[in-house]
C-alpha positions as CSV (number, residue, x, y, z in Angstrom):
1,X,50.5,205.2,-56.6
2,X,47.9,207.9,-56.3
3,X,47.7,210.6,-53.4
4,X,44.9,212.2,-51.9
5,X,45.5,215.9,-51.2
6,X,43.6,217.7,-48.7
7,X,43.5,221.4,-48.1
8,X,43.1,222.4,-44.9
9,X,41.9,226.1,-44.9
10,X,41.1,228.4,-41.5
11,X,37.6,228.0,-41.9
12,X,38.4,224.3,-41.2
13,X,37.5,223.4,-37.5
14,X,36.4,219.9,-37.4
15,X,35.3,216.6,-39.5
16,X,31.9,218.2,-40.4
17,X,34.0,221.0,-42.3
18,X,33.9,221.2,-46.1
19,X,37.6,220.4,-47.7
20,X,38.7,220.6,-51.0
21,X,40.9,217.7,-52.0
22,X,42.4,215.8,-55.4
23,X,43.6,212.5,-56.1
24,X,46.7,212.7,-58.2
25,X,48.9,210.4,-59.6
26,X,52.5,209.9,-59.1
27,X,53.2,212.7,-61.9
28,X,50.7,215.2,-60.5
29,X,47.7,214.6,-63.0
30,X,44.5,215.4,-61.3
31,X,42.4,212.2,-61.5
32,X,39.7,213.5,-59.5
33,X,38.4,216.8,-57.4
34,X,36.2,217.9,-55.1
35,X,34.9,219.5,-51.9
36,X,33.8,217.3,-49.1
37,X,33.7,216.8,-46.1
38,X,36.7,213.7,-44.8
39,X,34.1,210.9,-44.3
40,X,33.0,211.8,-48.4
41,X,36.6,211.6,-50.0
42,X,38.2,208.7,-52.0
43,X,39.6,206.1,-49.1
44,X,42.7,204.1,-49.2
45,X,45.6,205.9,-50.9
46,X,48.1,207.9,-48.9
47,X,46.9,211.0,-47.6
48,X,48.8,214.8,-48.1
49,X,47.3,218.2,-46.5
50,X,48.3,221.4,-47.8
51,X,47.4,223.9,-44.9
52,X,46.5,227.4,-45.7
53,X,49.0,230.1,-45.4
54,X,47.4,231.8,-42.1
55,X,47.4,229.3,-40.5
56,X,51.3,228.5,-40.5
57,X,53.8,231.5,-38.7
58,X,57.1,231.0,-40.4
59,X,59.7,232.6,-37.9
60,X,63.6,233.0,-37.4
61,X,65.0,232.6,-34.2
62,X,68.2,232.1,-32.3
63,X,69.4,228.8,-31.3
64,X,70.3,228.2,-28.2
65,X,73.6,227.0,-26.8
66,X,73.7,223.3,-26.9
67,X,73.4,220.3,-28.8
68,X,70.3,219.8,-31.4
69,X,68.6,217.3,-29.0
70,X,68.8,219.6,-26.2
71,X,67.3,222.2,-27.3
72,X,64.6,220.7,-29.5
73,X,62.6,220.5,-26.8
74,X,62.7,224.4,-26.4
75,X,61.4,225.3,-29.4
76,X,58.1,226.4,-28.4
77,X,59.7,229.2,-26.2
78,X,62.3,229.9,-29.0
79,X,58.7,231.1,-31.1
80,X,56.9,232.7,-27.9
81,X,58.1,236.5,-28.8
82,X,56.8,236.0,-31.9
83,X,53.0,234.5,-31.0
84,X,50.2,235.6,-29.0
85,X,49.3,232.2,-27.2
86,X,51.0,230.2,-24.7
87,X,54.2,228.6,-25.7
88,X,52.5,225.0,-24.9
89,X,49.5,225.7,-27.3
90,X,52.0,226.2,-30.3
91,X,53.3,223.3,-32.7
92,X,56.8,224.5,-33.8
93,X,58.7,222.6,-36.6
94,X,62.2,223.2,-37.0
95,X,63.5,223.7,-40.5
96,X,66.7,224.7,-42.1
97,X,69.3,227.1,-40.8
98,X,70.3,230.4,-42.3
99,X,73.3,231.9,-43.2
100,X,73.5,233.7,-40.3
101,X,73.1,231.3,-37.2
102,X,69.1,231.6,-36.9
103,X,66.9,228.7,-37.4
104,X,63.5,229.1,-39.7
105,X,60.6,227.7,-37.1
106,X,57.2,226.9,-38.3
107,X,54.2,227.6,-35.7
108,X,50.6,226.2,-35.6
109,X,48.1,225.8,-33.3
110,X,48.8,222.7,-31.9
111,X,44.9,222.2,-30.7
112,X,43.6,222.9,-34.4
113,X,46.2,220.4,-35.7
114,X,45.4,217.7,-33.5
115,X,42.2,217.8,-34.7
116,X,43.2,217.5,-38.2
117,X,44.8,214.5,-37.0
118,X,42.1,212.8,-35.4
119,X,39.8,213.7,-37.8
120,X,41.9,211.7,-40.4
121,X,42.1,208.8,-38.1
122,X,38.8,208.4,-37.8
123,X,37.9,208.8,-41.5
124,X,40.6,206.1,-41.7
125,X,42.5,208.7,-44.0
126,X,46.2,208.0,-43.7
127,X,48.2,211.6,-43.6
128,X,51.5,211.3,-44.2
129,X,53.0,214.6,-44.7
130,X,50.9,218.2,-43.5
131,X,52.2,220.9,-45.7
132,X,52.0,224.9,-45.5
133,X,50.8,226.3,-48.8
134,X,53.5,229.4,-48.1
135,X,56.3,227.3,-48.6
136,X,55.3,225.2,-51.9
137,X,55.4,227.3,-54.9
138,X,59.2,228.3,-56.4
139,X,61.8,226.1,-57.9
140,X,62.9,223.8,-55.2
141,X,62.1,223.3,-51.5
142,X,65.5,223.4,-50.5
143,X,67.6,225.9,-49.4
144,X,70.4,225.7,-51.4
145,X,68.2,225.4,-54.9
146,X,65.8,229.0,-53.0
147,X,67.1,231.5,-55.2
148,X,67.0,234.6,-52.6
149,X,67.3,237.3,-55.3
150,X,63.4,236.3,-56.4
151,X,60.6,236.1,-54.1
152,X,56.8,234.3,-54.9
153,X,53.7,235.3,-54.5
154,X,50.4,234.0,-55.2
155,X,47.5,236.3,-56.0
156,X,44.0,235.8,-56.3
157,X,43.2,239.8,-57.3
158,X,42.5,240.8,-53.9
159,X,44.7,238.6,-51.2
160,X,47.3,235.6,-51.1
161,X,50.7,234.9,-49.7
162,X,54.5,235.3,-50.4
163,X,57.4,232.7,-50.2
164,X,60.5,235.1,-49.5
165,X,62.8,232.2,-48.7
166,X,63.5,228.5,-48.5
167,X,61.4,227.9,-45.5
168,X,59.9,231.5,-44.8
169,X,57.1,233.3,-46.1
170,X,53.7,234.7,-45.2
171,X,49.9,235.1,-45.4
172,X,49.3,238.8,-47.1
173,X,46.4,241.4,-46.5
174,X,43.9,242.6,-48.7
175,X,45.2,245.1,-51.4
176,X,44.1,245.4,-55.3
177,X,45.3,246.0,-58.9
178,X,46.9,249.4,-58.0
179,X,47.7,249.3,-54.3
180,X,50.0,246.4,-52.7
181,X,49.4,244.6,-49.4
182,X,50.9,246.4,-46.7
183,X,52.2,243.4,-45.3
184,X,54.2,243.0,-48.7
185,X,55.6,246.4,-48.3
186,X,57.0,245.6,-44.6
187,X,58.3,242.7,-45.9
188,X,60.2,244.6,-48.3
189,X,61.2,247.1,-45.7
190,X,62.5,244.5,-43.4
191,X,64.7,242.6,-46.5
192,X,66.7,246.1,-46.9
193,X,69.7,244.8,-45.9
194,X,69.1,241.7,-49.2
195,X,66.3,242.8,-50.7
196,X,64.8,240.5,-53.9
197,X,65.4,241.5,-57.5
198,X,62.2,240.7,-58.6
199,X,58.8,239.7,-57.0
200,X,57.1,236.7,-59.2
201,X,53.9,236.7,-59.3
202,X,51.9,233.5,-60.0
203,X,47.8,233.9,-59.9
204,X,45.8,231.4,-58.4
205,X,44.0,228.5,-60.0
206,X,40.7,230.0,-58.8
207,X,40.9,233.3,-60.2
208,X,38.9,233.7,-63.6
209,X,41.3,234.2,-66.9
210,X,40.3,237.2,-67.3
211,X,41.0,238.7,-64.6
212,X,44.8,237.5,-64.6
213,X,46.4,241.1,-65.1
214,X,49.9,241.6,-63.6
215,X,49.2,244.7,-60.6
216,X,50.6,248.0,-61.1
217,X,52.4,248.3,-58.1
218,X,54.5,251.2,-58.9
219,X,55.8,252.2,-55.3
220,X,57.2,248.7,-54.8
221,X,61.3,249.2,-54.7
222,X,61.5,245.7,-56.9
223,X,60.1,244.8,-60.2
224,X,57.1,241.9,-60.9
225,X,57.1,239.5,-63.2
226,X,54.2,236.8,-64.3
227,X,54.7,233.5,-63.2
228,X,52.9,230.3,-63.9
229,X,49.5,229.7,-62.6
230,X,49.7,228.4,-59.5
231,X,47.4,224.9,-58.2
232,X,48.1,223.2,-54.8
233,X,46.5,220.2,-56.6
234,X,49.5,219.5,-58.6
235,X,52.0,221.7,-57.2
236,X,55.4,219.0,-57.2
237,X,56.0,217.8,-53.3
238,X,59.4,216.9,-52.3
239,X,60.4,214.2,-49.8
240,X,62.5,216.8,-48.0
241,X,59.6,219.0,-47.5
242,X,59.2,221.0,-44.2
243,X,56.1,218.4,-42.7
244,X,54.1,219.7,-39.8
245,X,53.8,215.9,-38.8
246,X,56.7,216.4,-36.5
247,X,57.4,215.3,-32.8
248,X,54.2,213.9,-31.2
249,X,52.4,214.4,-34.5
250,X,54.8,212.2,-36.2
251,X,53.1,209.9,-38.4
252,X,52.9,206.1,-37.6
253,X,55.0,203.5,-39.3
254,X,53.9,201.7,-42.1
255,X,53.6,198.1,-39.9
256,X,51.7,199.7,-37.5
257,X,49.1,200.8,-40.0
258,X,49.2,197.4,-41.4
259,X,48.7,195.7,-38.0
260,X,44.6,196.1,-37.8
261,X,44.8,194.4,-41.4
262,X,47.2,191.8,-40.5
263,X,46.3,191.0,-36.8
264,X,43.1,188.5,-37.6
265,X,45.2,186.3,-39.5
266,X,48.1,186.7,-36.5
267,X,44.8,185.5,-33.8
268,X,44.4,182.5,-36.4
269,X,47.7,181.5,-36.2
270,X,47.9,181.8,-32.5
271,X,45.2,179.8,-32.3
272,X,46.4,176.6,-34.1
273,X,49.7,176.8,-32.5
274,X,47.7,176.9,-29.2
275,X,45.6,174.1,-30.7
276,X,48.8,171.9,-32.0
277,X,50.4,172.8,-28.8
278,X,47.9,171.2,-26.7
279,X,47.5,167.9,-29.1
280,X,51.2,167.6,-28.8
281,X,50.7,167.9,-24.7
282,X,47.5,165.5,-24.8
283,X,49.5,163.0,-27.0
284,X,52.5,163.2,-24.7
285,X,50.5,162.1,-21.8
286,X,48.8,159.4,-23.2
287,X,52.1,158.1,-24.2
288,X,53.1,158.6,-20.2
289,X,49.9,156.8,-19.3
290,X,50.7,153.7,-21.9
291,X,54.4,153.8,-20.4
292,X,52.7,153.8,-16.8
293,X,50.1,151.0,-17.3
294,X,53.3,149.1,-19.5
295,X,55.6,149.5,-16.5
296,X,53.3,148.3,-13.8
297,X,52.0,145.2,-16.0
298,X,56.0,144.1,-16.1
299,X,56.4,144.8,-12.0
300,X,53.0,142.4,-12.0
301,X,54.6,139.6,-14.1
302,X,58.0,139.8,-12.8
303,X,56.4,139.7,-8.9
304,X,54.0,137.0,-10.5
305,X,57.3,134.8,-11.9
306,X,60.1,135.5,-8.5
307,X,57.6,136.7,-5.7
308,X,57.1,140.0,-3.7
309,X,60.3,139.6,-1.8
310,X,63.1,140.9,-4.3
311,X,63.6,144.6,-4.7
312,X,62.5,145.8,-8.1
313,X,64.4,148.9,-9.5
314,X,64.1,147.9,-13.6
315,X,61.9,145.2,-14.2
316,X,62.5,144.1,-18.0
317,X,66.6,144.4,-16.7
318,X,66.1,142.3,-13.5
319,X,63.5,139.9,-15.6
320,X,66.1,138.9,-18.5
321,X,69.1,138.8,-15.8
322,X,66.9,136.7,-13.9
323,X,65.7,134.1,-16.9
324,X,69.6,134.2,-17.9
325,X,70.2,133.0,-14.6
326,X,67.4,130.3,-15.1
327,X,68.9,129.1,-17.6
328,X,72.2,128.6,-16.7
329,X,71.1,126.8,-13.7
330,X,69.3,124.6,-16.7
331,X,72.2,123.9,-18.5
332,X,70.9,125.8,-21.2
333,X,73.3,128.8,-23.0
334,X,71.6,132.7,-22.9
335,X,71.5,134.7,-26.3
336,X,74.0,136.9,-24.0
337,X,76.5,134.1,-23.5
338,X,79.9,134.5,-25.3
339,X,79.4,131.0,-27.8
340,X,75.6,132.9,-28.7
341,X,77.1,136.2,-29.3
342,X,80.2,134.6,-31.6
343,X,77.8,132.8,-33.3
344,X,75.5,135.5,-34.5
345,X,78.6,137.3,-35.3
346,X,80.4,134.8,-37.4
347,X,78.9,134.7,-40.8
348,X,79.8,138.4,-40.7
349,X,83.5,138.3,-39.6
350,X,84.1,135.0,-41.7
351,X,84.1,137.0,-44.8
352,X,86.4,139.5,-43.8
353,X,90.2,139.1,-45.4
354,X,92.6,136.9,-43.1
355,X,93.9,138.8,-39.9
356,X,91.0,141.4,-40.0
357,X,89.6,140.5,-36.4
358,X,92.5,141.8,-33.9
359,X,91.3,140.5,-30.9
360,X,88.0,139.2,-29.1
361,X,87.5,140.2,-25.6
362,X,84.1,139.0,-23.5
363,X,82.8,140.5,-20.2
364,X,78.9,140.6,-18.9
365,X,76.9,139.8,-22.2
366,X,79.8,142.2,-24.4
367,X,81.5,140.9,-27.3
368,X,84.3,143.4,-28.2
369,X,85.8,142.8,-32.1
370,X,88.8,144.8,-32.5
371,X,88.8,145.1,-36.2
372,X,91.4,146.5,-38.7
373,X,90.2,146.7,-42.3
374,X,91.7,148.6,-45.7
375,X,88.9,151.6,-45.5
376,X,86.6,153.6,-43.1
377,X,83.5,152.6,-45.5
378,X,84.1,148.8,-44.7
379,X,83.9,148.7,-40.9
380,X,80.7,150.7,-41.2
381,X,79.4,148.6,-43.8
382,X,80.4,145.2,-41.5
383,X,78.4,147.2,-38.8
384,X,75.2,147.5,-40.9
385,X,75.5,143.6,-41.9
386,X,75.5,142.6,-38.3
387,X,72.7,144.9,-37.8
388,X,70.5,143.3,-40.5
389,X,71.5,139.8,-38.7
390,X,69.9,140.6,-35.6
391,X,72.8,141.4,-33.3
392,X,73.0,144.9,-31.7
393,X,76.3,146.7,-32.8
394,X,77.6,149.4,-31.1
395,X,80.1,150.9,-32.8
396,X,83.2,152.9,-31.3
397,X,85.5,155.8,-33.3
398,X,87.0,154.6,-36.3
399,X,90.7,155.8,-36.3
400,X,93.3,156.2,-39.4
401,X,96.0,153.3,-39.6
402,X,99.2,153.8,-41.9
403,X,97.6,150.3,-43.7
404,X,94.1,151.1,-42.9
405,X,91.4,152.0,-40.6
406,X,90.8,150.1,-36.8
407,X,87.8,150.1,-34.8
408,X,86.2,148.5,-32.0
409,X,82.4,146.8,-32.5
410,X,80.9,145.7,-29.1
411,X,78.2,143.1,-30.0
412,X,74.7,142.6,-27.7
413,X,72.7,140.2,-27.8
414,X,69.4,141.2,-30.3
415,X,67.0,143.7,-30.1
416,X,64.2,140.5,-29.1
417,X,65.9,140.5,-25.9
């Protein structure tokens, strides 16, 4: 997966700004270059700035009492001795702890990087990590890889910076082939106490061939050594890097930067379920309205057939109680009768084995056949036969017997009825 770098110098003051940036690969090969403004880079690979080194204050500061959460929120006034502005225009990062108790802090101007942020937004540039330079060149980003007896520095003949720890360094002033920064030498001064062996020095990309010649900085207490050429574009970046995306610059999670792409097909999807919902309502209520209009047509013909003067409750109940009535006053026998019911029934039970049917017992169009059979699969088979006849079967639990299994089928009369 390629990455975009961006490098965020302190000429660098809004999206109309010039930056230099390189797509690289995932092993650091430059693919392409440049120096462009935001809206002119490469778009849609994951974005990494590499701020210059003064614009980043790495500091070392006292922690307060407390737990980590509690005192997070104090980490503006834990840098305040140390910066000019007001504690609320600073962004402070916390990074690792020292030896000795202090914490490393790393402060920018929290207006400048804002705008770095919402530049990017708008450019639809996707920054994920916002690195200071200071702390990239050097074996490892960690701080138990930082080996403390070397310090880095990268030199461009006439100004660059110095990494003096895991997560501290510093922008240097001008100096020359013959005289060192000044800010080098206080550096030094301050570091008495463990002071570096050596001082590698690693010249930068820019910087003609030529003109590569190790200083002769005699008065320095430590010696210098050549280093590799050092190039943000393909310096390595670590996950465990010190990012200046931290707090309310944090950057957003991946699903929320996949939720302008995804959310037209969520709408689309929203809308058919609103569409099915409301052809399953519609469809609903024409069923109601057939049910209605079915209802009142039986009320019509049962008033029709027995008058206005009975009470109707269930009319297709009250109608076949009624005709049963009719025609028993007929001499005629009703499909709920016992003989009817037994009769449907009996080309079933006649080809059950002897003693099968336990008892018979009849009560308000109900046939109940206690049955005893040699499996479970029979009586449910039996009930399916019947079913196929035409006689309603409802059938009760079927329970283990020590020669068998016993239920009870309660016969109705058919589903014509």
């Amino acid at each position: 997966m390629s990455v975009l770098r961006i490098y965020f110098s302190s000429l660098w003051r809004d999206s109309a700004s010039s930056c230099a940036w390189a797509l690289c690969d995932d092993h650091g090969v430059i693919l392409q270059s440049g120096a462009d403004t935001l809206a002119a880079m490469p778009k849609g690979h994951d974005c990494v700035g590499i701020v210059a080194p003064d614009r980043v204050l790495c500091v070392a500061a006292k922690a307060p009492p407390g737990s980590r959460r509690r005192w997070l929120t104090a980490l503006p006034f834990m840098a305040e001795e140390y910066t000019l502005p007001d504690p609320e225009e600073n962004h402070v990062v916390p990074g690792p702890v020292q030896a000795d108790g202090r914490i490393m802090l790393a402060v920018v101007d929290k207006l400048w990087l804002r705008h770095i942020v919402e530049a990017c937004r708008i450019q639809k540039l996707t920054l994920r990590q916002l690195l200071p330079e200071t702390l990239l060149p050097g074996p490892q980003l960690v701080e138990r890889n930082w080996n403390p007896a070397s310090w880095v520095l990268v030199w461009n003949g006439t100004s660059g910076f110095v990494r003096t720890g895991a997560a501290s360094g510093m922008a240097l002033d001008n100096g020359d082939a013959d005289t060192a920064p000044l800010v080098l030498r206080l550096c030094l001064d301050a570091a008495q106490a463990s002071p570096p062996q050596e001082i590698e020095i690693r010249f930068s990309h820019e910087l003609a061939e030529e003109r590569r010649i190790l200083p002769h900085w005699n008065l320095l207490p430590v010696v210098t050594v050549a280093g590799a050429v050092w190039d943000w574009r393909n310096a390595p970046l670590h996950g465990d890097a010190l990012n200046l995306l931290w707090g309310d610059f944090a950057p957003r999670t991946k699903f929320r930067e996949w939720w302008p792409h995804i959310r037209p097909a969520i709408g689309l999807l929203l809308i058919v379920l609103a569409i099915e919902s409301i052809g399953v309502n519609l469809e609903w209520a024409m069923l109601a309205a057939q049910k209605k209009t079915l209802t009142q047509d039986m009320e019509r013909s049962f008033r029709a057939a027995f008058g206005d003067a009975s009470t109707l409750v269930n009319a297709p109940l009250q109608m076949q109680r009624n005709l049963s009535g009719l025609r028993h006053a007929a001499g005629l026998p009703d499909d709920a009768d016992f003989l009817p019911l037994l009769d449907s029934a009996a080309p079933s039970l006649a080809m059950l084995p002897v003693g099968s049917v336990r008892a018979l017992h009849y009560e308000a169009g109900h046939l109940d056949v206690d049955l005893r059979l040699s499996r479970r699969g029979d009586i449910q088979s039996l009930g399916q036969q019947m079913q196929n006849s035409g006689v309603k079967v409802q059938m009760g639990d079927i329970h283990e017997a020590a020669d068998g299994a016993e239920a009870r089928l309660t016969l109705l009369p058919g589903e014509g009825r």
